[in-house]
C-alpha positions, 0 to 999 in steps of 0.5 A, a space after each residue: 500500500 503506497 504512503 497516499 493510500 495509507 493516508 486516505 485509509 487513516 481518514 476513514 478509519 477516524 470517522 468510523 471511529 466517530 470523528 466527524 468534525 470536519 476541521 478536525 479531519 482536514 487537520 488530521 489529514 494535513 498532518 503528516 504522522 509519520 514526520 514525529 516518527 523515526 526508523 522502523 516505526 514510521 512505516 507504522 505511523 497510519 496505524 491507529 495504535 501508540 508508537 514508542 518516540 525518545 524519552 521513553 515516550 509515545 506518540 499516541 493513539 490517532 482516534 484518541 488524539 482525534 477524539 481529544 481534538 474533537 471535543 476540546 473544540 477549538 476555534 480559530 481565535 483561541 490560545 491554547 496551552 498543551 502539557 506534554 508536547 511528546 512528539 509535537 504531534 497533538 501540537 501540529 495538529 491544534 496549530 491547524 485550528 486555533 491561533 496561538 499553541 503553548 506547549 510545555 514539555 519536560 523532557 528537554 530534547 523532546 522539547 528542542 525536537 519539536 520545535 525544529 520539527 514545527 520550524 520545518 513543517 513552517 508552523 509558526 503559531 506554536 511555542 514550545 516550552 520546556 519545563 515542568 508542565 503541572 505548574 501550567 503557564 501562567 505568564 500566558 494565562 488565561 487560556 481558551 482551551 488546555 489539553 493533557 497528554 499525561 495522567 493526572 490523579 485528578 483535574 490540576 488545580 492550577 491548570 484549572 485556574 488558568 482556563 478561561 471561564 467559558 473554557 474546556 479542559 481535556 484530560 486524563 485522569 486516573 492511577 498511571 498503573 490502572 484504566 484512566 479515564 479520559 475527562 472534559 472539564 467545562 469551566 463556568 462563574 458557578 463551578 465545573 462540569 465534567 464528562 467522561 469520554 472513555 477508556 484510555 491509558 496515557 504516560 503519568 502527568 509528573 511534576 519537575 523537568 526531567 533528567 534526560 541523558 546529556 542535560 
């Protein structure tokens, strides 16, 4: 099967998955996965499944990452903030649809990696951060929209009071060692409301910046 054909299968397989947003499959689509990918995993970068990346890291499943897109529903004029750049894949992806993206990573070659990958695939609408993405960014707060790409026991507090009312969380919450749920957080004057969206497993969101070799 060629890379083209490869591609248009990827398409139809996220909306069988549900995804029906159109500018969310146009983003998906201009997306080239296997540009975050290195080696033999990027001849795997169309199947729908989470592949190792450096760090010890993975790039994670595309109908998850086109889920999260989905109802995080960004719009062209938002400001988002990713914790958990990875690969810069979920990033590139929210650049397509929003007009600024903040992304904190705490593995710092990860970091430098994305960012001369944005820098090749000319979007200029993201920056990319390395540092301890619990603590949020609130020199650019407060945001539209915040998506994690890592586990947290519960909804951060302090990521929580860096959304804008009116604005929507997605992430995943749950023990690192056990199912995780994957949550939406709509923030209002009077509070929260959450809604599971399902199943999933995600890397555990953790506090400080990492010790990677050669730092």
């Amino acid at each position: 099967m060629t890379l083209a054909q490869q591609r248009l299968q990827f398409i139809l397989g996220l909306r069988s998955a549900g995804i029906t947003n159109a500018r969310v499959l146009s983003a998906m689509e201009a997306t080239p996965r296997d540009a975050f990918l290195d080696g033999i995993f990027r001849e795997r970068a169309y199947e729908d499944r989470p592949l190792p990346i450096s760090c010890g890291q993975t790039i994670s499943q595309p109908s998850v990452v086109a889920l999260m897109t989905q109802e995080l529903d960004v719009q062209p004029r938002h400001k988002v903030l990713e914790i958990g750049t990875g690969s810069g894949y979920q990033a590139a992806i929210l650049s397509r649809l929003a007009r600024r993206i903040y992304t904190v990573e705490r593995h710092t070659g990860l970091a430098k990696a994305a960012q001369d990958l944005f820098r090749r695939l000319d979007l200029a609408n993201v920056t990319v951060i390395p540092g301890d993405g619990s603590l949020g960014l609130p020199a650019q707060a407060p945001f539209d929209r915040i998506l994690l790409t890592a586990a947290a026991e519960d909804p951060p507090a302090t990521l929580l009071a860096q959304l804008k009312p009116g604005g929507v969380m997605i992430l995943p919450v749950g023990q690192s060692d056990t199912v995780q749920n994957l949550i939406k957080v709509i923030k209002s004057d009077d509070g929260f409301e959450y809604t599971e969206l399902g199943e999933v497993r995600f890397v555990p969101l953790l506090a400080g910046v990492a010790k990677d070799p050669g730092n």
